[in-house]
FIKOLZA-1660 file (N, C-alpha, C; in steps of 0.1 Angstrom, whole numbers, plus 5000, padded with zeros to 4 digits):
% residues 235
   i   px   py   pz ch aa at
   1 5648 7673 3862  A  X  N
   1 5657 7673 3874  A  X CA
   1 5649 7665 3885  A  X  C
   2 5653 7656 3888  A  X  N
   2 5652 7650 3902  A  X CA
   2 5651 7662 3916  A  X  C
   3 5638 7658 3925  A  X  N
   3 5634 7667 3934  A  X CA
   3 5639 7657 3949  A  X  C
   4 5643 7668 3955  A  X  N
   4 5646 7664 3968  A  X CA
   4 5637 7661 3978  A  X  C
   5 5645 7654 3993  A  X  N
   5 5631 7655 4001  A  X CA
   5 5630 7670 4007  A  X  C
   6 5630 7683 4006  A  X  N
   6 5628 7695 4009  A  X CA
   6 5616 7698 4001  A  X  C
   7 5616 7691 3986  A  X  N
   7 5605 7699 3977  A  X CA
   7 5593 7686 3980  A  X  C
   8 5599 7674 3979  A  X  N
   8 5589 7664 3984  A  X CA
   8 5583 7672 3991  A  X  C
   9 5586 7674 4003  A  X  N
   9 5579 7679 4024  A  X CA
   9 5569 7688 4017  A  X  C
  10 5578 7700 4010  A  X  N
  10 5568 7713 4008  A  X CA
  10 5559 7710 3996  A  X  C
  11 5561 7701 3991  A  X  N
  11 5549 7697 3977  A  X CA
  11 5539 7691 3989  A  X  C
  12 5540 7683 3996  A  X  N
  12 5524 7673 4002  A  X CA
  12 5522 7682 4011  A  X  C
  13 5530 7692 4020  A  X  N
  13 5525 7702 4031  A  X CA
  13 5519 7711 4024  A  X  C
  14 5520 7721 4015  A  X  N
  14 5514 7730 4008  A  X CA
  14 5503 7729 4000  A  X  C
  15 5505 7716 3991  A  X  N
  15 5495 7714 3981  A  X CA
  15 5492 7698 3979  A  X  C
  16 5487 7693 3990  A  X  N
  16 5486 7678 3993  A  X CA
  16 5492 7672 3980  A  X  C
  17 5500 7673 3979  A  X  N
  17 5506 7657 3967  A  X CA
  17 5505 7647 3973  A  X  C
  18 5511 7647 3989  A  X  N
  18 5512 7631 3993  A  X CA
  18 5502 7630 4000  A  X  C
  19 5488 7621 4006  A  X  N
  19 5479 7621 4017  A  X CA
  19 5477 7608 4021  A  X  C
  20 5481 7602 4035  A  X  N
  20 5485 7606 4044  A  X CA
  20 5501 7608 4038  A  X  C
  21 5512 7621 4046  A  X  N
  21 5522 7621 4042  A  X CA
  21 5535 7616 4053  A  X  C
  22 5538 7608 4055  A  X  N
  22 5550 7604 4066  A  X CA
  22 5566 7613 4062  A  X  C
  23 5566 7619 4070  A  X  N
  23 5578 7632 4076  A  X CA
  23 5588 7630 4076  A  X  C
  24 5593 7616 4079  A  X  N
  24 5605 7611 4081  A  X CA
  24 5603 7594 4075  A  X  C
  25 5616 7589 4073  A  X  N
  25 5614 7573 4072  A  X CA
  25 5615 7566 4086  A  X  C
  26 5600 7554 4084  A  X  N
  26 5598 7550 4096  A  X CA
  26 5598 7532 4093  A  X  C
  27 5611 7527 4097  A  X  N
  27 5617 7511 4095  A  X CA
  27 5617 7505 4107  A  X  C
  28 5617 7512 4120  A  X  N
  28 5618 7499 4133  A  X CA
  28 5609 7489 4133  A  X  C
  29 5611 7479 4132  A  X  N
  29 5598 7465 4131  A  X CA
  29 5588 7467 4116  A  X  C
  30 5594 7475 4108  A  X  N
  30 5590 7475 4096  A  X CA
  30 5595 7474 4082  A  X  C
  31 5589 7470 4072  A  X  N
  31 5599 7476 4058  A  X CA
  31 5594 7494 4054  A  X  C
  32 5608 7498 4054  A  X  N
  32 5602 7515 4054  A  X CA
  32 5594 7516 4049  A  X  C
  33 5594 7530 4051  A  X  N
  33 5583 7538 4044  A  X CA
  33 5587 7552 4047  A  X  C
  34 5579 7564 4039  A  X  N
  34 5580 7576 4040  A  X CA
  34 5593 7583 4032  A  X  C
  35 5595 7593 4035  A  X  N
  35 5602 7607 4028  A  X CA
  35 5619 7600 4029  A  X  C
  36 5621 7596 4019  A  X  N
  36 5642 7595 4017  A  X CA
  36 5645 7610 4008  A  X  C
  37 5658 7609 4006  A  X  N
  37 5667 7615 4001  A  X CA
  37 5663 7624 3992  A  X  C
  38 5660 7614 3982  A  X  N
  38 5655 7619 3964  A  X CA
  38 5644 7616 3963  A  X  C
  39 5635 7606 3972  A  X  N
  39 5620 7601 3969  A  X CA
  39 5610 7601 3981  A  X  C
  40 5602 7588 3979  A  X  N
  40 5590 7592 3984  A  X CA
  40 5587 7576 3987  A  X  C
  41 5592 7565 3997  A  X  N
  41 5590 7549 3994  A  X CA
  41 5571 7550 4003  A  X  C
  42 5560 7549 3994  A  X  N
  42 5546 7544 3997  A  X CA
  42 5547 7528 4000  A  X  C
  43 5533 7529 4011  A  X  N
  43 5526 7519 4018  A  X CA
  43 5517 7510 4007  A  X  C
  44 5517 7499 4013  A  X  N
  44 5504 7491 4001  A  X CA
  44 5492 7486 4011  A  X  C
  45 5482 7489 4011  A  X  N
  45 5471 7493 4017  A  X CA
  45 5468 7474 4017  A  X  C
  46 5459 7471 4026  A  X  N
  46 5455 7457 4029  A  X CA
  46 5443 7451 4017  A  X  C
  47 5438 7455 4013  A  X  N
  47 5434 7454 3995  A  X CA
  47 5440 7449 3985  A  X  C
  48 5440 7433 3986  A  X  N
  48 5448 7430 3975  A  X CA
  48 5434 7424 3968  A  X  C
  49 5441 7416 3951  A  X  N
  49 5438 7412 3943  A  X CA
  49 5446 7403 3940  A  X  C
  50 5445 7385 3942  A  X  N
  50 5456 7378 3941  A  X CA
  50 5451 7371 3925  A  X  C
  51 5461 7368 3917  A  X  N
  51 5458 7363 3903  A  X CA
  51 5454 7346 3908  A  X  C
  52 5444 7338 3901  A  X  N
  52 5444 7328 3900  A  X CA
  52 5437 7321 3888  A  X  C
  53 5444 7308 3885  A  X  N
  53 5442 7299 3874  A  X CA
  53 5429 7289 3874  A  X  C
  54 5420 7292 3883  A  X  N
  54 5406 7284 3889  A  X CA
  54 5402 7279 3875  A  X  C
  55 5396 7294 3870  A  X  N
  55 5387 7296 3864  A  X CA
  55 5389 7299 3848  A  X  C
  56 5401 7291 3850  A  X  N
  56 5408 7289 3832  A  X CA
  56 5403 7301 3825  A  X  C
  57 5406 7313 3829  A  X  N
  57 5401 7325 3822  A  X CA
  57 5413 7325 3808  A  X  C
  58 5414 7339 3803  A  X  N
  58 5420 7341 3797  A  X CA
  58 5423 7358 3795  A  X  C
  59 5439 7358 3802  A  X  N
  59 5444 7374 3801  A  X CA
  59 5441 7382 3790  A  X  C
  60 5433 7387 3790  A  X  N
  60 5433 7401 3777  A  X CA
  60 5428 7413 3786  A  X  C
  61 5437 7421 3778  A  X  N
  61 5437 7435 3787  A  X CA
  61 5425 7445 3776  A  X  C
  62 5424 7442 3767  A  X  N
  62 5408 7448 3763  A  X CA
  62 5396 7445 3769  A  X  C
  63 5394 7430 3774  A  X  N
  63 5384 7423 3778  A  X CA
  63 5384 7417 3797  A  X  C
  64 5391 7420 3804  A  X  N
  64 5397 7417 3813  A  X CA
  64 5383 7414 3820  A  X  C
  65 5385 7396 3823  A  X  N
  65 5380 7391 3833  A  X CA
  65 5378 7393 3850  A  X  C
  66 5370 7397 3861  A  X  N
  66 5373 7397 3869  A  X CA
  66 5377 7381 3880  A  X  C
  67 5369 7375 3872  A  X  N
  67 5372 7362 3880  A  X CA
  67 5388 7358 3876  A  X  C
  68 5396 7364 3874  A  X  N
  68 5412 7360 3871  A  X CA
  68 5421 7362 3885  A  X  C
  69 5411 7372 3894  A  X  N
  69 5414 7376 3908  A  X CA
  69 5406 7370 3919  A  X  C
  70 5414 7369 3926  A  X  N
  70 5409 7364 3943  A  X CA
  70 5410 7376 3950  A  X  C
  71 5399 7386 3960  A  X  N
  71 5398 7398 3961  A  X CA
  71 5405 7390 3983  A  X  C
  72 5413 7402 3982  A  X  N
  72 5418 7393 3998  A  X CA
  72 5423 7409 4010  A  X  C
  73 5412 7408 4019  A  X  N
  73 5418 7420 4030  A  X CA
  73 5423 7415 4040  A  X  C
  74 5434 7418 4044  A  X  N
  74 5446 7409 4051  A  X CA
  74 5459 7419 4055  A  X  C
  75 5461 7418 4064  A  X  N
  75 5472 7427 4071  A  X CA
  75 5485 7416 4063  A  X  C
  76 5488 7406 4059  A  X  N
  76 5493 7401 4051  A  X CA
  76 5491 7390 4037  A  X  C
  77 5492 7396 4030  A  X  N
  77 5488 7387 4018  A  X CA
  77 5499 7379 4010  A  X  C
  78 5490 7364 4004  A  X  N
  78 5504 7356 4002  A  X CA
  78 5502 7357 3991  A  X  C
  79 5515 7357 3978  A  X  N
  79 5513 7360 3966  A  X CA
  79 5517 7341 3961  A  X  C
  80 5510 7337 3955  A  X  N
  80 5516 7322 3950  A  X CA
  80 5531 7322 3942  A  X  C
  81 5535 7308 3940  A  X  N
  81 5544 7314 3932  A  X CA
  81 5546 7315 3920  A  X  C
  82 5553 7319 3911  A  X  N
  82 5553 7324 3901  A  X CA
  82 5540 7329 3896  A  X  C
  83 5534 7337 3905  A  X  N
  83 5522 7344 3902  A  X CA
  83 5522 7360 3904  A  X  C
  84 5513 7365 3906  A  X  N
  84 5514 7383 3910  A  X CA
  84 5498 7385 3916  A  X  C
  85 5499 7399 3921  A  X  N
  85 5487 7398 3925  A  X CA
  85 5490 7417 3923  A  X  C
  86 5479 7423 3926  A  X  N
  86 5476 7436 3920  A  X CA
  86 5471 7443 3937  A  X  C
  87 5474 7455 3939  A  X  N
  87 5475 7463 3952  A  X CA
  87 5471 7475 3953  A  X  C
  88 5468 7483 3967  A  X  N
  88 5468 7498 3959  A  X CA
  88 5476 7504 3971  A  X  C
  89 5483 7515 3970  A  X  N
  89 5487 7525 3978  A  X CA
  89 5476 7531 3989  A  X  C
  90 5485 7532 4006  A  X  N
  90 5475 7541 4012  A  X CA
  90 5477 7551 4009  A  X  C
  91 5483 7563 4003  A  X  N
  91 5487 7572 4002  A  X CA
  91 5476 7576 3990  A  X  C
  92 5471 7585 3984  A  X  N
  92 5464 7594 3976  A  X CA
  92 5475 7604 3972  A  X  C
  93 5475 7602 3957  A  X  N
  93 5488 7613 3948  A  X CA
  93 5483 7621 3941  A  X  C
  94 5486 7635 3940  A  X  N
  94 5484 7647 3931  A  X CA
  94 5492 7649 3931  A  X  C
  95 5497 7648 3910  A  X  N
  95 5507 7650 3910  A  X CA
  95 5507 7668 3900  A  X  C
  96 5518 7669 3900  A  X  N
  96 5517 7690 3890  A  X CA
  96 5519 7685 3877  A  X  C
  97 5513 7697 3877  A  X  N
  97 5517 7695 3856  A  X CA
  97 5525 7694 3854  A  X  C
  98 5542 7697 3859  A  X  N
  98 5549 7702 3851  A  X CA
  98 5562 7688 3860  A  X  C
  99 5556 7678 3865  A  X  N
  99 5559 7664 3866  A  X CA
  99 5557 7650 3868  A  X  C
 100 5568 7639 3865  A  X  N
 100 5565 7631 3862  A  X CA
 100 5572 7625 3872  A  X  C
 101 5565 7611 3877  A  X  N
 101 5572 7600 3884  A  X CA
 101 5576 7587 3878  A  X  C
 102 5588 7580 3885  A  X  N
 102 5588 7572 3879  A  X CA
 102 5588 7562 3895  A  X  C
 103 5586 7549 3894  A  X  N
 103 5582 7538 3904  A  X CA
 103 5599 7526 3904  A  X  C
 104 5604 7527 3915  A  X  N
 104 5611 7518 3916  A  X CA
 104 5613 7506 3926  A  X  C
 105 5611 7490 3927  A  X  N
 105 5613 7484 3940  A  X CA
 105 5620 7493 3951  A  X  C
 106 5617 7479 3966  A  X  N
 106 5626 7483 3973  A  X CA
 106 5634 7468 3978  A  X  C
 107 5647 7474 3979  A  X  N
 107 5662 7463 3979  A  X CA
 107 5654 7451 3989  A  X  C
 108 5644 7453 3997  A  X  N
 108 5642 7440 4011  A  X CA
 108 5636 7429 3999  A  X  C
 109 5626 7433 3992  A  X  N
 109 5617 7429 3986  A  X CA
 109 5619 7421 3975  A  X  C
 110 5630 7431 3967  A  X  N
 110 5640 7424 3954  A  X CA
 110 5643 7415 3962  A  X  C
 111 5654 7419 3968  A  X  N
 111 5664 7401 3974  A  X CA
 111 5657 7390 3978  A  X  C
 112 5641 7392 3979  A  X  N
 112 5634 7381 3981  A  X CA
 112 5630 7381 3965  A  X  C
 113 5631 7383 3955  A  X  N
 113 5629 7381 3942  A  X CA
 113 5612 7384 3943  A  X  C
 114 5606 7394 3944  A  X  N
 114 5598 7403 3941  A  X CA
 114 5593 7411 3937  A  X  C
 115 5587 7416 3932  A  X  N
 115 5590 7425 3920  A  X CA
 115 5576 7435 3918  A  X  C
 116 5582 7447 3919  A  X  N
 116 5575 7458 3917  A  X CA
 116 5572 7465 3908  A  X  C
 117 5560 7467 3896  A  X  N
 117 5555 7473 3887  A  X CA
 117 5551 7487 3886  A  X  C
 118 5550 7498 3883  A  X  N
 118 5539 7504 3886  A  X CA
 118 5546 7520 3873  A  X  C
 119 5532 7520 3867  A  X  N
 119 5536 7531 3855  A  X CA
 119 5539 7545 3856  A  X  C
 120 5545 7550 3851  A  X  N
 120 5550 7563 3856  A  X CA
 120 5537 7576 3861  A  X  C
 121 5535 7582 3869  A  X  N
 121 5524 7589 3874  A  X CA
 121 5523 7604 3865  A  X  C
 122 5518 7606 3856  A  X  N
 122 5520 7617 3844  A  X CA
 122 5513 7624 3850  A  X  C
 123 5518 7639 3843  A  X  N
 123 5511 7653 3849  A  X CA
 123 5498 7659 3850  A  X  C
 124 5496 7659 3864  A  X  N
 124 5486 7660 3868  A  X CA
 124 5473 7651 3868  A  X  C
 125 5483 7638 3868  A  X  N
 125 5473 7624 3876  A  X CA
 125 5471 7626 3889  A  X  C
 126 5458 7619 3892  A  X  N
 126 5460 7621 3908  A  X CA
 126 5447 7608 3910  A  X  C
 127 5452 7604 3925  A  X  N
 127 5443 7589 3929  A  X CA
 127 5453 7577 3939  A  X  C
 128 5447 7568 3939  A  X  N
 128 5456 7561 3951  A  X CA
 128 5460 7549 3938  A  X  C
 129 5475 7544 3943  A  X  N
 129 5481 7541 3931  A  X CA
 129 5478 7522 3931  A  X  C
 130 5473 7520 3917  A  X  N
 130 5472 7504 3913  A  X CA
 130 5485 7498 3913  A  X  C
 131 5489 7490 3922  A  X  N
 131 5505 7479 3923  A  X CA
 131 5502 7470 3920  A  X  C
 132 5512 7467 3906  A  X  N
 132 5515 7447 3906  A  X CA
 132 5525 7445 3912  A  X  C
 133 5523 7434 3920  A  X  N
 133 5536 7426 3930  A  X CA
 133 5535 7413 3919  A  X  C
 134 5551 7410 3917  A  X  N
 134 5554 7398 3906  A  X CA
 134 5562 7388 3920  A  X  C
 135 5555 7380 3924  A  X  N
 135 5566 7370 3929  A  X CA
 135 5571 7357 3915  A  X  C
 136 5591 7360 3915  A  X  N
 136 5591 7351 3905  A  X CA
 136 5598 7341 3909  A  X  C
 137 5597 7338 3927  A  X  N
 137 5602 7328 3928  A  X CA
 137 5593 7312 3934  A  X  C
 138 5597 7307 3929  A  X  N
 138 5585 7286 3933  A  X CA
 138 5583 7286 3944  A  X  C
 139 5585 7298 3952  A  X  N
 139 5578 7296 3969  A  X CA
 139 5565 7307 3970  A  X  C
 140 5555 7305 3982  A  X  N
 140 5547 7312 3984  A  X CA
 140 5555 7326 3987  A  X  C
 141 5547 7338 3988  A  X  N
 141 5553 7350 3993  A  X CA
 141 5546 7357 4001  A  X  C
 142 5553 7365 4013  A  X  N
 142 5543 7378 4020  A  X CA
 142 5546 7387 4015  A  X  C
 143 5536 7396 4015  A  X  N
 143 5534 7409 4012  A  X CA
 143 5525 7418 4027  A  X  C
 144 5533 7425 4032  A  X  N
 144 5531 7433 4048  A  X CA
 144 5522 7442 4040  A  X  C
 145 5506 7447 4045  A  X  N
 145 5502 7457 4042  A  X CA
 145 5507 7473 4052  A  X  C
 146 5503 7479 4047  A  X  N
 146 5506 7492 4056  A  X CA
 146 5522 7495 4058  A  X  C
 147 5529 7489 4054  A  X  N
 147 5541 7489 4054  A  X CA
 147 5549 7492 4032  A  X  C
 148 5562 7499 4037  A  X  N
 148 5568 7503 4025  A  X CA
 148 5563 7490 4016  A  X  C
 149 5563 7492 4000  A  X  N
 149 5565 7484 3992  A  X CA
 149 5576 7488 3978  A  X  C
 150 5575 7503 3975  A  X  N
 150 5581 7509 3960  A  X CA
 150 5584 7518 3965  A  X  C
 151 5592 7525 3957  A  X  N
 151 5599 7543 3962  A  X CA
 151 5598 7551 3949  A  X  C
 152 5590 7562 3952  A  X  N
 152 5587 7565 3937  A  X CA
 152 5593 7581 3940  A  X  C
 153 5600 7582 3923  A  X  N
 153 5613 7594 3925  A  X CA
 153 5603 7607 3915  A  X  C
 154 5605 7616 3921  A  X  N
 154 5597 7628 3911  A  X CA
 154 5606 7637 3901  A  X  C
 155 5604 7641 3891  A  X  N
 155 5612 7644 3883  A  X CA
 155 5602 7656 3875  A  X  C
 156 5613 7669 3876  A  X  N
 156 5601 7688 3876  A  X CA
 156 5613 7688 3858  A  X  C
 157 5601 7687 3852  A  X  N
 157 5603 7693 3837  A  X CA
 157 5610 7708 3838  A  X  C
 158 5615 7713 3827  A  X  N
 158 5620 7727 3825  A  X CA
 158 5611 7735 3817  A  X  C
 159 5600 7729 3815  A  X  N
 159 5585 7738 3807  A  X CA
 159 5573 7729 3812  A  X  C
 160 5564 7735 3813  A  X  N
 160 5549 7732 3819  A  X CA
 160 5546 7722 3805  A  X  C
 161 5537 7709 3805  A  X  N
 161 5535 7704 3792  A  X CA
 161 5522 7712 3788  A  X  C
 162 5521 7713 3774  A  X  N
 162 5511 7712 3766  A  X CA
 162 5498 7710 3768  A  X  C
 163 5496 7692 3772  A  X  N
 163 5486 7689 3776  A  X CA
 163 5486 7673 3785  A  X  C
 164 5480 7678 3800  A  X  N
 164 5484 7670 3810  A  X CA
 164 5474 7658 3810  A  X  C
 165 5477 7648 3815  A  X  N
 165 5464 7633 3816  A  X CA
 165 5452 7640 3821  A  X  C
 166 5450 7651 3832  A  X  N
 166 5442 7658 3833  A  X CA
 166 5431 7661 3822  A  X  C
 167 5438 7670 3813  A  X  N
 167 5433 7676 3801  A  X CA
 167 5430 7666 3797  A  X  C
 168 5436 7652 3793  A  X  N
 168 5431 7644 3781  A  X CA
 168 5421 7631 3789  A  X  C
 169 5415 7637 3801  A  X  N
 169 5408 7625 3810  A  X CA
 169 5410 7616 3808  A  X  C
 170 5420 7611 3812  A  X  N
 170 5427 7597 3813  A  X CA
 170 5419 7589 3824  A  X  C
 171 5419 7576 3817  A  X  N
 171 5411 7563 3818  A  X CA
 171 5408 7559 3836  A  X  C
 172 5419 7562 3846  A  X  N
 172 5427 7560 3853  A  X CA
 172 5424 7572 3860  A  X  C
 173 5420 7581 3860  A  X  N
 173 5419 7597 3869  A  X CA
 173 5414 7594 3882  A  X  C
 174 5414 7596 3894  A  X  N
 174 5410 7597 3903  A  X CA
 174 5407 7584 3909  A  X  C
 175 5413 7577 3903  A  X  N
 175 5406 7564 3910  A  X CA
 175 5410 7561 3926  A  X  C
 176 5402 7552 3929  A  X  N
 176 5400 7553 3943  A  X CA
 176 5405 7539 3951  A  X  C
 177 5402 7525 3942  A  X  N
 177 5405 7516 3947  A  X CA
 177 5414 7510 3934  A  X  C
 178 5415 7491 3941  A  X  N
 178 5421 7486 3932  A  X CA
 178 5414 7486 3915  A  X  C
 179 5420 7491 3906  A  X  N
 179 5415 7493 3893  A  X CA
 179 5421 7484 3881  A  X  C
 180 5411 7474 3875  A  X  N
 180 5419 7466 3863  A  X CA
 180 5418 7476 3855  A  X  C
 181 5429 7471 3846  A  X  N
 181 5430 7474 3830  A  X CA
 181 5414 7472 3822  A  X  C
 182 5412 7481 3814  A  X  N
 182 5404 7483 3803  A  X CA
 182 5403 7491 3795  A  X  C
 183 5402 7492 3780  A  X  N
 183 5405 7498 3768  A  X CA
 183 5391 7500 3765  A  X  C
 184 5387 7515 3760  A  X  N
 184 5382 7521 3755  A  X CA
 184 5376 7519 3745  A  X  C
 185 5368 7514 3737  A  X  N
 185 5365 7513 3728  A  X CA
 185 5367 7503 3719  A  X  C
 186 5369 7494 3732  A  X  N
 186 5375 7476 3725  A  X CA
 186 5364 7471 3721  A  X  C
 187 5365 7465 3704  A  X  N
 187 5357 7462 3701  A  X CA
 187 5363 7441 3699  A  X  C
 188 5349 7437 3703  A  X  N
 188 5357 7419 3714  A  X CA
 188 5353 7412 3697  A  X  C
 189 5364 7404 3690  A  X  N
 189 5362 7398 3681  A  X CA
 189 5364 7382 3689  A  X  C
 190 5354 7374 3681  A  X  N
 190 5349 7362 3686  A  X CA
 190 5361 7354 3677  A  X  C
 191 5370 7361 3668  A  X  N
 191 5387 7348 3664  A  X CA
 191 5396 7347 3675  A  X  C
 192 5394 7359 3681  A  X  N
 192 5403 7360 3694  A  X CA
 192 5400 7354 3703  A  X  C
 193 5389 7347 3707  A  X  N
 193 5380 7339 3713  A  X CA
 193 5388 7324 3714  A  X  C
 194 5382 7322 3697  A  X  N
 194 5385 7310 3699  A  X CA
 194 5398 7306 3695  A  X  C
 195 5408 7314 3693  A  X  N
 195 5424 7313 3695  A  X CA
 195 5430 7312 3707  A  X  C
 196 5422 7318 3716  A  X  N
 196 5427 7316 3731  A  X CA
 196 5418 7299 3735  A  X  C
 197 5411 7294 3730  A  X  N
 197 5409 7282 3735  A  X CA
 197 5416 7272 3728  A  X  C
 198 5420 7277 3712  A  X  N
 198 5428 7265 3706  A  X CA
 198 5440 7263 3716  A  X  C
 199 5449 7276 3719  A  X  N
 199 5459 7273 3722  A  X CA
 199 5459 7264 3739  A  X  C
 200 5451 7268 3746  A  X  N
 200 5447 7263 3759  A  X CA
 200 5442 7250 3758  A  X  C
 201 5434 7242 3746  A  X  N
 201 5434 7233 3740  A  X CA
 201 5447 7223 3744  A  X  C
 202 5458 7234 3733  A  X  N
 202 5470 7227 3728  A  X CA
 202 5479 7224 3741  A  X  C
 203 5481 7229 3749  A  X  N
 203 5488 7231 3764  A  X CA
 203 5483 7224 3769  A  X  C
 204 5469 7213 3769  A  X  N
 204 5465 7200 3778  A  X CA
 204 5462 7208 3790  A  X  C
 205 5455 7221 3792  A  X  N
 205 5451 7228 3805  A  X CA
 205 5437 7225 3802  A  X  C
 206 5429 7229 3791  A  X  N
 206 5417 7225 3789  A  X CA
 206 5411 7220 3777  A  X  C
 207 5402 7208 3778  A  X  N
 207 5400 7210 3765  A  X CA
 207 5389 7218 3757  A  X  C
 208 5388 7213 3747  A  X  N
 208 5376 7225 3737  A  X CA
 208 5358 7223 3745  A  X  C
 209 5360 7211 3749  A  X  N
 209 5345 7207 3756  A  X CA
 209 5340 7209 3766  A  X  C
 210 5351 7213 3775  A  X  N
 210 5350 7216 3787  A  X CA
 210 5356 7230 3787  A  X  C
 211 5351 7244 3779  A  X  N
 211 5350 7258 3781  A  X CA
 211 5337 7258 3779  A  X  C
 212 5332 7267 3785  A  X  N
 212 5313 7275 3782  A  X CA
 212 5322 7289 3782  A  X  C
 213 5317 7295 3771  A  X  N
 213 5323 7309 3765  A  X CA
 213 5309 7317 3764  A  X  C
 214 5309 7327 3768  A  X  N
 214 5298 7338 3770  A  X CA
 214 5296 7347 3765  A  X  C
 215 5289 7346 3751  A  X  N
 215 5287 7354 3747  A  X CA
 215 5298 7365 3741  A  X  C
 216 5298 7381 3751  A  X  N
 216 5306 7388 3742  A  X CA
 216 5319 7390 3752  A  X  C
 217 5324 7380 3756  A  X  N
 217 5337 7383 3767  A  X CA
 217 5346 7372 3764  A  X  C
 218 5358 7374 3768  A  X  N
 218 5366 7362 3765  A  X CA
 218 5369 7353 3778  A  X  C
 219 5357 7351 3789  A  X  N
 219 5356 7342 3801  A  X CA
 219 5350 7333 3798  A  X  C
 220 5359 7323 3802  A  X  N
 220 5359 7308 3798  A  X CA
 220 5356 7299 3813  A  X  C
 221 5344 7292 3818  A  X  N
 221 5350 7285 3825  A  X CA
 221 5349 7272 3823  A  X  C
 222 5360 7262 3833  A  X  N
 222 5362 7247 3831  A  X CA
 222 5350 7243 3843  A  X  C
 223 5345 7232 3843  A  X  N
 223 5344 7226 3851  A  X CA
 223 5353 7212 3856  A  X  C
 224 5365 7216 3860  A  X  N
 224 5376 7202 3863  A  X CA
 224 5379 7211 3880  A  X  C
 225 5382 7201 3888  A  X  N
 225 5385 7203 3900  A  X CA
 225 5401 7213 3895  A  X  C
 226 5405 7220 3906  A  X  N
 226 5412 7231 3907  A  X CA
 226 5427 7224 3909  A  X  C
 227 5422 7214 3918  A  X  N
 227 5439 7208 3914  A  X CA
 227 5442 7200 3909  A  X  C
 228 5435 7194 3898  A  X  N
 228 5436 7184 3885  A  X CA
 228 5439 7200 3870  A  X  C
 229 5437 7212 3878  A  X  N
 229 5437 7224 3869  A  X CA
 229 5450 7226 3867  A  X  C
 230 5455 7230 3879  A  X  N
 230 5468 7230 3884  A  X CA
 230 5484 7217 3880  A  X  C
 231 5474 7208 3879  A  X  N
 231 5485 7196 3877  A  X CA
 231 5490 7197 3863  A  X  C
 232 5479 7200 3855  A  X  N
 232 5481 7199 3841  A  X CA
 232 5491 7216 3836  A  X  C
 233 5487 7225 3846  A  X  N
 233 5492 7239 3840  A  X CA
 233 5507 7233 3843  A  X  C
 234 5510 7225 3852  A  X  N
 234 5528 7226 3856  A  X CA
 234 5532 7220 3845  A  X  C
 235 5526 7210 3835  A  X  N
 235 5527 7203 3824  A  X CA
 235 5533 7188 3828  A  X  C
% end
C-alpha cells in the first residue's frame, strides 16, 4: 500500500527516515521539494559527478573507472548533452523493514527531457541517495543544487520480509557520498580488455596504438587532444 503524507511526517519525526525533513512543499523561486500527497520529492546536494569522454575510458560496471567522471561543486551543474552525470541527495534515508521505495522524475525536469534514475530503496537501506541525471537532449543542461530533483513514493508490505539489505550487508549500506558502482568479487579478464579496444578501434574513436592499458583494469588512456576526441565520437 502506498503511504501518505501523515505516515511520511510521522515516519522522519519519530524515527528519522527523512534527515534534514521539509514539512511542507517549498516551490517559490524553486523546483519543489519536500512532503506531497503520496510522497517525499528530495534535494540534490551540490556534489556532482559529470560523465566525460576525455579519457577514452571504457564503461564496465565490474571494473569502473574513476577518470570517466569530472568531480564538480557548484550551486549549478551543467550536464552535456546526451550525457549524464551522477548526484547525491541532501536528505539521509532510513528506510523500515517492512518497506520499499520506488523513485520517480519530476514533470519541470522531464519537459526539459531529463531524466531521473534511481533504484528502488529496499528494506532497511539507509544513506544519502546516489542520482543519475540522463540529459537526452543535444543541448547543454542545468541541474539547481539544493533544490527538488525526484519524488520518491513509499510503499508498507503486508508482512515484515525475511531478510532485509540490512541483513544481507548490501554493497551500498550507509553510504555517505557520491558512490560508483562495483561488483564484488569481479574477477577482470584481459578478452574483455581487448574487446573493448577492438570495438573502439572499429568506431574510428581510437586506435589500437594510441590506448596504454594498465595492467589489471579496463582504463584506457588516449593521448589525442579532447576535441579531435570528440570530433571523431560524433562520427
Amino acid at each position: 500500500m502506498i503511504k501518505s503524507d501523515r505516515w511520511i511526517r510521522r515516519m522522519a519525526q519519530e524515527h528519522d527516515m527523512i534527515n534534514p525533513y521539509s514539512e511542507k512543499q517549498v516551490s517559490t523561486g524553486v523546483i519543489s521539494y519536500g512532503v506531497s500527497s503520496y510522497g517525499y520529492d528530495l534535494r540534490v546536494a551540490d556534489e556532482f559527478k559529470i560523465f566525460t569522454n576525455v579519457n577514452c575510458t571504457v564503461i564496465d560496471p565490474k571494473h569502473f573507472d574513476e577518470r570517466s567522471f569530472v568531480s564538480v561543486n557548484s550551486d549549478v551543474a551543467i550536464v552535456p548533452p546526451n550525457s549524464f552525470a551522477l548526484a547525491r541527495s541532501v536528505e539521509y534515508f532510513k528506510i523500515p523493514r517492512d518497506v520499499l521505495t520506488i523513485c520517480v522524475g519530476k514533470s519541470t525536469y522531464a519537459r526539459c527531457g531529463i531524466i531521473v534514475n534511481v533504484t528502488p530503496f529496499e528494506p532497511e537501506w539507509e544513506g544519502f541517495v546516489t542520482l543519475e541525471i540522463s540529459n537526452t537532449t543535444p543541448l547543454p543542461a542545468k541541474i539547481y543544487a539544493n533544490e527538488g530533483l525526484c519524488q520518491i513514493l513509499f510503499f508498507q508490505s503486508d508482512e515484515v520480509c525475511e531478510t532485509s539489505y540490512k541483513d544481507r550487508k548490501g554493497k551500498y549500506q550507509a553510504q555517505k557520498g557520491i558512490v560508483l558502482p562495483s561488483c564484488r568479487g569481479a574477477v577482470y579478464r584481459k578478452e574483455v580488455k581487448h574487446e573493448a579496444v577492438r570495438m573502439l578501434a572499429a568506431s574510428g574513436v581510437c586506435s589500437r596504438s594510441e590506448f596504454n592499458c594498465f595492467g589489471t583494469n579496463a582504463a584506457c588512456s588516449i593521448r589525442r587532444p579532447p576535441a579531435l576526441l570528440l570530433q571523431n565520437s560524433r562520427g
